[in-house]
Structures are given as structure tokens and as C-alpha cells.
C-alpha positions as CSV (number, residue, x, y, z in Angstrom):
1,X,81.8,4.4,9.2
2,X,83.2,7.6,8.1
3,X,80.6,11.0,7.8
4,X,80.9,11.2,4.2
5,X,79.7,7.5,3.8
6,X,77.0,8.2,6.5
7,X,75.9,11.8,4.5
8,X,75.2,9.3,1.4
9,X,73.4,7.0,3.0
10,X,71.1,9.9,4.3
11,X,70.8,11.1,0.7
12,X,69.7,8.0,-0.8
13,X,67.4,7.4,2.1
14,X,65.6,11.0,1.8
15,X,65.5,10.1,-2.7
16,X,63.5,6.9,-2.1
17,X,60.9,9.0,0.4
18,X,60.5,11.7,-1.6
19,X,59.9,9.3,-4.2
20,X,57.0,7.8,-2.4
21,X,55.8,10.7,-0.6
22,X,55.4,12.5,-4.1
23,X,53.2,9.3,-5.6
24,X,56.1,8.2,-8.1
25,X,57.0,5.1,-6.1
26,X,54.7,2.8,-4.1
27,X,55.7,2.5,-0.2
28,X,55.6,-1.2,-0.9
29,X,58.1,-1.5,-2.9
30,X,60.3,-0.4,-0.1
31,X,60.0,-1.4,3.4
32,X,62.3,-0.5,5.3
33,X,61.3,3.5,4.0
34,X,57.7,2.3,4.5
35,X,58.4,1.1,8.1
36,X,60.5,4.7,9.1
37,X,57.9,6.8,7.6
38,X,54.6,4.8,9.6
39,X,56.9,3.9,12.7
40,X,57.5,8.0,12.6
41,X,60.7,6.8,13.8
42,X,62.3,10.7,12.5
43,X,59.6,12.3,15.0
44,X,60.0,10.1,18.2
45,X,64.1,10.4,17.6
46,X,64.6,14.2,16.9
47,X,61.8,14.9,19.9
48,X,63.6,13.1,22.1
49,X,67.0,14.8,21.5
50,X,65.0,18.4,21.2
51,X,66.9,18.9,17.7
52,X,62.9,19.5,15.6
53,X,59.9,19.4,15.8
54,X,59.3,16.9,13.5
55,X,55.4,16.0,14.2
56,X,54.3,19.8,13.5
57,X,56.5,19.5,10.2
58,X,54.6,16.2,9.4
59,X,51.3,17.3,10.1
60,X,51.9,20.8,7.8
61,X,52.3,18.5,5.2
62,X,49.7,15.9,5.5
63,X,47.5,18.4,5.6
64,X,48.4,18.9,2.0
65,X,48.7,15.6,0.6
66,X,45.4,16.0,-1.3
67,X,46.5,18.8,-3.3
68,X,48.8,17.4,-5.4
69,X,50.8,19.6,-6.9
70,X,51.6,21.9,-3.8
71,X,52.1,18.6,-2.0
72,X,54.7,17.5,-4.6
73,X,56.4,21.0,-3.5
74,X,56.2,20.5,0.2
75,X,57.3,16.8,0.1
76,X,60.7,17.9,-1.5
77,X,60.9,20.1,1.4
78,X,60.2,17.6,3.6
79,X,63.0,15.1,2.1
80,X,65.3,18.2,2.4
81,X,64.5,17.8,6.8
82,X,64.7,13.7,6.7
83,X,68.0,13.9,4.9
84,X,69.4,16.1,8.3
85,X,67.1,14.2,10.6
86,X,68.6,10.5,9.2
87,X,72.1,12.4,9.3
88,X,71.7,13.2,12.9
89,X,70.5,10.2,14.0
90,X,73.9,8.2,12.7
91,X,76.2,11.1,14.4
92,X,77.5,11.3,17.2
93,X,80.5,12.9,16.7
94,X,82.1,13.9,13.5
95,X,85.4,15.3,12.5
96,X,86.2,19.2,12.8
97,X,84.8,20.7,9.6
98,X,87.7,23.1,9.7
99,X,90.0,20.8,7.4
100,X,87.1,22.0,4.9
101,X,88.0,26.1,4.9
102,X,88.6,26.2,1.7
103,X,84.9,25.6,0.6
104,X,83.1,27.2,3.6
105,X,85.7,30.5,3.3
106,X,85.0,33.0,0.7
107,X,81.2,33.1,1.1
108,X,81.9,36.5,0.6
109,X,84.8,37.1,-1.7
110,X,84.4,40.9,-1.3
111,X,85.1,40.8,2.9
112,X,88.3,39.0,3.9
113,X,90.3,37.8,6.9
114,X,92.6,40.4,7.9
115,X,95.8,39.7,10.4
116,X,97.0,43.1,12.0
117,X,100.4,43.0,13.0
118,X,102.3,44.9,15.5
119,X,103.3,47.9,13.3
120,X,100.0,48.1,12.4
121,X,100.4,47.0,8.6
122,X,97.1,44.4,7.7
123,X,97.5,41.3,5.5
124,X,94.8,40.1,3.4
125,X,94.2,36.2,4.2
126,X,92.2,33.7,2.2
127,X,91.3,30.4,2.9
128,X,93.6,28.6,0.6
129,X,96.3,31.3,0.8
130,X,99.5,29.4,2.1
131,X,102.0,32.3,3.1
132,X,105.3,32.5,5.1
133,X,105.3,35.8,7.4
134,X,107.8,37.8,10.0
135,X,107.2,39.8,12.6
136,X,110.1,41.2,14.2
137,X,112.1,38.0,15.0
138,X,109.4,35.7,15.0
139,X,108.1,33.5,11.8
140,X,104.3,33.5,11.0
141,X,102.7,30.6,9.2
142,X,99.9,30.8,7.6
143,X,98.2,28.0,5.7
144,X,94.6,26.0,4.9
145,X,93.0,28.7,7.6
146,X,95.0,28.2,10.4
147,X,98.2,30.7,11.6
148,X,100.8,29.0,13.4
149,X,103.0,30.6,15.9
150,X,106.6,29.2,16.4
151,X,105.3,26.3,19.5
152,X,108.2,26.8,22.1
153,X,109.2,30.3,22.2
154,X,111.1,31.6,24.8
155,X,108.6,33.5,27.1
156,X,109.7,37.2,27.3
157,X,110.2,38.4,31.1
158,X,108.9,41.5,30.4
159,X,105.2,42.7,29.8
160,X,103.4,41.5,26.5
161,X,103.6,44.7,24.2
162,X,103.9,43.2,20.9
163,X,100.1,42.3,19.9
164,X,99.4,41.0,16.8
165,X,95.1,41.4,15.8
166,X,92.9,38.5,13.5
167,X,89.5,40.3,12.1
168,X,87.0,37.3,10.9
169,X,84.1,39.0,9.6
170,X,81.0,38.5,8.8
171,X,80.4,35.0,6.7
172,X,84.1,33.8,7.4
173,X,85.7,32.0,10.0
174,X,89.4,31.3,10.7
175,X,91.9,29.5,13.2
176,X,95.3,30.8,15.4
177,X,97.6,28.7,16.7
178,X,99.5,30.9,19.2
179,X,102.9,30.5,20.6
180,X,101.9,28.2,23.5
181,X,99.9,26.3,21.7
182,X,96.6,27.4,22.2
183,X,93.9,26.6,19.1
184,X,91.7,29.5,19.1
185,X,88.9,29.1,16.4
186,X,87.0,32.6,15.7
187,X,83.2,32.4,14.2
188,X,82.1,34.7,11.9
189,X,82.2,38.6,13.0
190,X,84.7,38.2,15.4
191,X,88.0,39.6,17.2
192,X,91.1,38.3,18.7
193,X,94.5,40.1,20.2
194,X,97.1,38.3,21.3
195,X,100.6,38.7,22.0
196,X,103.6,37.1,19.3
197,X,105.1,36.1,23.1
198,X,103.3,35.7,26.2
199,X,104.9,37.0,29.7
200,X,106.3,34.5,32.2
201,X,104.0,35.5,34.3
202,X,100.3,35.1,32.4
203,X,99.0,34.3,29.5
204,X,96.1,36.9,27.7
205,X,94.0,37.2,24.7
206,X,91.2,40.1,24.2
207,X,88.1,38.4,22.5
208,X,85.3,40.9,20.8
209,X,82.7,38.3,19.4
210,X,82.7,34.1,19.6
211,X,86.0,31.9,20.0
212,X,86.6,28.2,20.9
213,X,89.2,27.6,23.2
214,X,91.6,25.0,23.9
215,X,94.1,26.2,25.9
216,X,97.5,24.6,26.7
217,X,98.1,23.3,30.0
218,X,100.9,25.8,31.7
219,X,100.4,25.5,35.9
220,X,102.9,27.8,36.1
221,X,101.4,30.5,34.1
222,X,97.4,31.1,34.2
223,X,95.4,31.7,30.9
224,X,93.1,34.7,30.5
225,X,90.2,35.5,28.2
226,X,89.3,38.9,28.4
227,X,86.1,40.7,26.9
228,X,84.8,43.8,27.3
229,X,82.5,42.5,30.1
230,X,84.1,39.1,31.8
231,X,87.4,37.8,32.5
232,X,87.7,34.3,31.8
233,X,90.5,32.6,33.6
234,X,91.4,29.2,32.7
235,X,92.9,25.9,34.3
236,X,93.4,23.7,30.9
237,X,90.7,23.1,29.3
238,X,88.0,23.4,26.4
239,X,85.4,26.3,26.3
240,X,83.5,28.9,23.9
241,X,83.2,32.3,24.4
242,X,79.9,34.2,22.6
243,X,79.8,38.4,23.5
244,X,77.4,38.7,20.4
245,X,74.4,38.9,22.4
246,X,73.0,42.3,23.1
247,X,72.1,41.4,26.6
248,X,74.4,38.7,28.1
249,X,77.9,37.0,27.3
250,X,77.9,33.6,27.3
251,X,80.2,30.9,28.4
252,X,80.7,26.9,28.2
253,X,82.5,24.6,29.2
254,X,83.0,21.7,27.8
255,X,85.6,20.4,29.9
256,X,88.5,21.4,32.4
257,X,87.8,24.2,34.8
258,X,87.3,28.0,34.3
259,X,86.8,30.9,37.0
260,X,84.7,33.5,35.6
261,X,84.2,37.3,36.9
262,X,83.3,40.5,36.2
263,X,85.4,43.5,35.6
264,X,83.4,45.1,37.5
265,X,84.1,42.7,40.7
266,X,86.5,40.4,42.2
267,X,84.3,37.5,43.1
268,X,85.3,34.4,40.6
269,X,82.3,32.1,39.6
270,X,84.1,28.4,38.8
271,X,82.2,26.6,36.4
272,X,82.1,22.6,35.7
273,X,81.8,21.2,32.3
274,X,78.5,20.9,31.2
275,X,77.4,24.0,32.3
276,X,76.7,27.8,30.9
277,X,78.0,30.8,32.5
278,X,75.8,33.9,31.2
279,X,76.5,37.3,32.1
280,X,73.8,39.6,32.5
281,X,75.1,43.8,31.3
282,X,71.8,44.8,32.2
283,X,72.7,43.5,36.3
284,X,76.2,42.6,35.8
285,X,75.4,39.2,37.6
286,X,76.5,35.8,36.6
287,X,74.2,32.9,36.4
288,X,75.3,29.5,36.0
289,X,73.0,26.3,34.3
290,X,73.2,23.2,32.8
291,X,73.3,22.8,29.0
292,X,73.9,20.5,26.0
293,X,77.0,22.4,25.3
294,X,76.6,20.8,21.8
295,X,73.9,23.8,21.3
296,X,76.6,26.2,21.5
297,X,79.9,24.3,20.0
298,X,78.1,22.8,16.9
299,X,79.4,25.7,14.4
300,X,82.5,24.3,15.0
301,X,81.4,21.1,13.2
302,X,79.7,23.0,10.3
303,X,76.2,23.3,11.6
304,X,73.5,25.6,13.6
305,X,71.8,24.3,16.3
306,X,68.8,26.0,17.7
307,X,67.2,24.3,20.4
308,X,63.6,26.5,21.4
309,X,65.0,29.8,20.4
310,X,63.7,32.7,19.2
311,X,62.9,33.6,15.4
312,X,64.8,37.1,16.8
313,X,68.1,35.5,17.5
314,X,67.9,32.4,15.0
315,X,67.3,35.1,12.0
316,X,70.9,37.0,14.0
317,X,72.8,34.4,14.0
318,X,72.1,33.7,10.1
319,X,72.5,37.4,9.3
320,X,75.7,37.1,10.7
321,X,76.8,34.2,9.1
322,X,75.8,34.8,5.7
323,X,77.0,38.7,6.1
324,X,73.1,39.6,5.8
325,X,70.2,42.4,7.4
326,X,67.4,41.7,8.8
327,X,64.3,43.4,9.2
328,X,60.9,42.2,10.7
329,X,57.4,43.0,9.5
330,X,55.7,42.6,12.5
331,X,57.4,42.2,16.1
332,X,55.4,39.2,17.0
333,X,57.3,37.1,14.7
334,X,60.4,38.1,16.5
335,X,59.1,35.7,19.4
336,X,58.3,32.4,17.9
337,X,60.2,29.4,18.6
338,X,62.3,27.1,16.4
339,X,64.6,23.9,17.0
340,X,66.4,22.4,14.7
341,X,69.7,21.1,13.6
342,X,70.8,22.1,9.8
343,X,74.0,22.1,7.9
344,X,75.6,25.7,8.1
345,X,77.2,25.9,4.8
346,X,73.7,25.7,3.0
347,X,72.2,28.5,1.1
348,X,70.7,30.7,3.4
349,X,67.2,30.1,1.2
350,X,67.0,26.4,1.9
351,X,67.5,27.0,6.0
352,X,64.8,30.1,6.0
353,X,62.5,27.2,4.0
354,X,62.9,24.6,6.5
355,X,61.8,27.7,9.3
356,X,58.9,28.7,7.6
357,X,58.2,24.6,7.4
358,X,57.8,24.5,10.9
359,X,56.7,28.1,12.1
360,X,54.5,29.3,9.4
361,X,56.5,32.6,9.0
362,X,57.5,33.3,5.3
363,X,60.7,35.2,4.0
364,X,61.9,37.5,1.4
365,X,65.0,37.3,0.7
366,X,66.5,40.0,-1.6
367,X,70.6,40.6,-2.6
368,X,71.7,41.0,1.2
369,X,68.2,41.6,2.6
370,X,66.5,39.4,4.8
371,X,62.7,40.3,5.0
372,X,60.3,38.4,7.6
373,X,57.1,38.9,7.2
């Protein structure tokens, strides 16, 4: 079963339990909604994989079902979290959303992707754009959101000193296929240099913001991620790389093998898949743990996934997304917890309403302007 077939299913599921949440069908007409809503089958499910709390949602609502026009409200509400609850529970892993550019680009036509080349001159890029490019003696393809380097070109024996630069910004995301092969996809409000050629010798990209890796296998010549904090250095393999955070970088690895260091030491820290590398700036140590990488590689399939984080860094991550500021009423709110797992190409109204669903904490939101209160 395909996703788009599952996503339907989900719909017409979360129609017939608004339907008799909201009093206009009986829940004997239909059992098998009757039997998911009293088994509380969407509450024992997302618990168990951490994805929502689903029994404080329920219970905010029950507590209204007697009032029955603000019920009526909070039961559409409610659909709107079964229809990605019942969508979660069929997926387990579904195609790259990046075949799907062309919608999610362009949520803000006024900032575009911009590709730097070597001389310094910037392009303008757009999702859908489909353009032919050259730089120096080497042919550029751009096309659907991905840019191709020619796959197979003679490594140069001298250093790497033709760098060509992608800017994603805020609300955009893009992809770079570079000249050995190497699919780097850049989130939103992100960075990458690389060169048109890589040396014999090595092979290194310069990463300010959040990038999936997955790096070409070369055991002759080593692959480097370099931030301003870490050096990644890679064997093959599948990663992400996250410097947004104001106190740590973060690293994980889905699978291969990377050595991780500081530059401000030689010590290498190997991690295994499965696990997060964080770097502290504050004491410039890394610390390794186990995760559900899918926490941090889910934008990649066109979705956030906050498992017990903080209003402060769940409201970030939107802000960056959807090219918006932030500013908090009170600093308590800032500490609350949230999980959940919602679509990412949703207006930013309908995520901030399922938050406020399960934390109590309201929103204003006003052109750009996000306002918690």
C-alpha cells in the first residue's frame, strides 16, 4: 500500500469520528470507529512509540463534551490529531518527500535558494526552475531541487580552490549532488561549500546549519564535514548534521561509521549507528547516547518530530521553518514539554493548535509574528 492511499484512509477514518464525536452520527452505526475510539487504541499506540500524548489530548476534550458548541470546535481539532495519529500508525517508512519540492518550495516566494559560484556571481534557484549551468569547464545541472555535479570527474591533484556556495534559507530546503556522488540535503536556514572537484587526497564540505549526508564510499580518499565547532570524518555512510542549536551541535548516525572531534583537539570520538553525538561550546566536550534517530531525520520525510522537548526549541524550529519570530510572554512557557509527530508542510496555525491542545499555552500569530502567551 502506497502513502497516498494510506493518507486517505486516515482521512476518511478521522471524517467518520468527527462525525460522531460532534453528535451528527451515532457511534453505532460504525464499529470499527466505535471500537478505536473506546479501545483508546490512538492513546496506548502513540504512548508507546512516545510520538503524543494522546490521553491528556483526550481528557482536554472530554472535559468539554457538555458544552456543545465549544466541544463541536475542539472535536474538529481533535480529528485534525487522529488523522496523524492513524497516519503514523500504518507508516513505517515512506518515500523521500523531496520528489515533492515543488509544493513545499516557495513558502516564501520573496527569499530564494541562491548557488554562489566560484567567481562569486549568485543564481537565483526555484524549485521548479530546470537550468543548464557552467563553471569553468565543468557543467552544472540544476533541476526539480536537486544540483547535479558531472558523477566521475577526474579528481584534481592539486588543493580544492574552486568552491562553489548553496544558501537555503529560511522556509526552503534544497538538494546537491556533488561530483562524487555525495546527496547532501540542506534544511531550511542552512549552508554548504564545497569544491566543483575534490583533491585526490580528501574529500571536504563546510556545513553552517542542518544537512543529511550520504556520502560515497571512496577508501582511498576520507570524507570531511566541517563546522565551525566539529570535524566530522566519515567512513561511508548516512548521517545528519544540526549546528542550529545555541548550545550544542548535534550528530546522528544512522548508519556506517563516523569519527567525530573537536577543532579544538585531536581525540576522535567514533560513533555507531543509532546513536547521537552532541557537542557541548559551553565545555567543548562530546557526549555520545542512544536515540530514535527518526527524531532527528524525519524532516527529511516532510514532518517534525518532537519527542519531550521544550516549547523553547519546538516554537525555533517552526520559526525557522516557516521564516517566522518568536517572542514569549512569560519565560515559563519556554519550559513546557511537547511530543508529537505532525506534517511539516501544514500551515503553521494548525501545528501551534494542536500545541496549545496538549499544553494549554495559546498563540497569536500575526503576518511573521509568533506570540506565545
Amino acid at each position: 500500500m502506497n502513502w497516498e492511499n494510506i493518507d486517505d484512509s486516515a482521512k476518511r477514518m478521522m471524517i467518520r469520528v468527527v462525525a460522531i464525536l460532534t453528535g451528527e452520527k451515532e457511534e453505532g452505526e460504525d464499529k470499527s470507529v466505535r471500537d478505536f475510539i473506546e479501545a483508546r487504541m490512538f492513546e496506548e499506540e502513540m504512548e508507546r512509540r512516545g510520538k503524543y500524548d494522546g490521553r491528556k489530548a483526550f481528557r482536554q476534550i472530554q472535559k468539554r463534551r457538555r458544552r456543545s458548541i465549544v466541544w463541536k470546535v475542539c472535536a474538529v481539532a481533535c480529528g485534525f490529531l487522529l488523522l496523524c495519529g492513524i497516519s503514523l500508525l500504518f507508516w513505517v517508512k515512506q518515500p523521500s518527500a523531496v520528489g515533492d519540492l515543488n509544493e513545499a518550495y516557495g513558502i516564501h516566494e520573496e527569499r530564494q535558494v541562491v548557488l554562489q559560484l566560484s567567481g562569486g556571481k549568485q543564481v537565483v534557484l526555484g524549485g521548479t526552475d530546470s537550468l543548464q549551468l557552467q563553471e569553468k569547464d565543468k557543467s552544472i545541472e540544476v533541476n526539480n531541487g536537486l544540483i547535479a555535479y558531472h558523477h566521475g570527474d577526474v579528481k584534481s591533484d592539486g588543493p580544492e580552490n574552486l568552491y562553489n556556495t548553496l544558501l537555503v534559507p529560511k522556509g526552503g530546503e534544497f538538494r546537491v549532488k556533488l561530483s562524487d556522488g555525495t546527496i547532501v540535503h540542506l534544511n531550511a536556514d542552512s549552508e554548504l561549500k564545497y569544491p566543483l572537484t575534490f583533491s585526490r587526497k580528501e574529500r571536504r564540505v563546510y556545513l553552517k546549519g542542518e544537512a543529511w549526508f550520504e556520502v560515497a564510499k571512496d577508501q582511498e580518499c576520507p570524507f570531511y564535514v566541517t563546522t565551525d565547532d566539529i570535524q566530522v570524518r566519515v567512513y561511508g555512510t548516512e548521517f545528519n548534521v544540526n549546528t542550529h542549536g545555541v548550545n550544542e551541535v548535534q550528530t546522528v548516525l544512522v548508519e556506517g561509521s563516523i569519527g567525530i572531534r573537536s577543532l579544538h583537539s585531536t581525540g576522535e570520538v567514533r560513533v555507531l549507528p543509532g546513536q547521537l553525538a552532541e557537542y557541548s561550546r559551553k565545555d567543548q566536550e562530546i557526549r555520545l547516547k542512544e536515540v530514535d534517530v527518526r527524531q532527528y531525520t524525519a524532516w527529511r520525510e516532510g514532518f517534525f518530530y518532537f519527542n519531550d522537548e521544550t516549547l523553547e526549541d519546538i516554537v525555533d524550529e517552526l520559526a525557522r521553518w516557516y521564516d517566522m519570530e518568536v517572542f514569549f510572554r512569560s519565560g515559563n512557557a519556554k519550559e513546557l514539554h511537547f511530543s508529537g509527530f505532525l506534517k511539516r508542510y501544514e500551515d503553521v496555525r494548525k501545528i501551534l493548535r494542536t500545541v496549545t491542545e496538549s499544553t494549554g499555552v495559546k498563540f497569536d500569530v500575526s503576518g511573521k509574528t509568533i506570540v506565545v502567551n
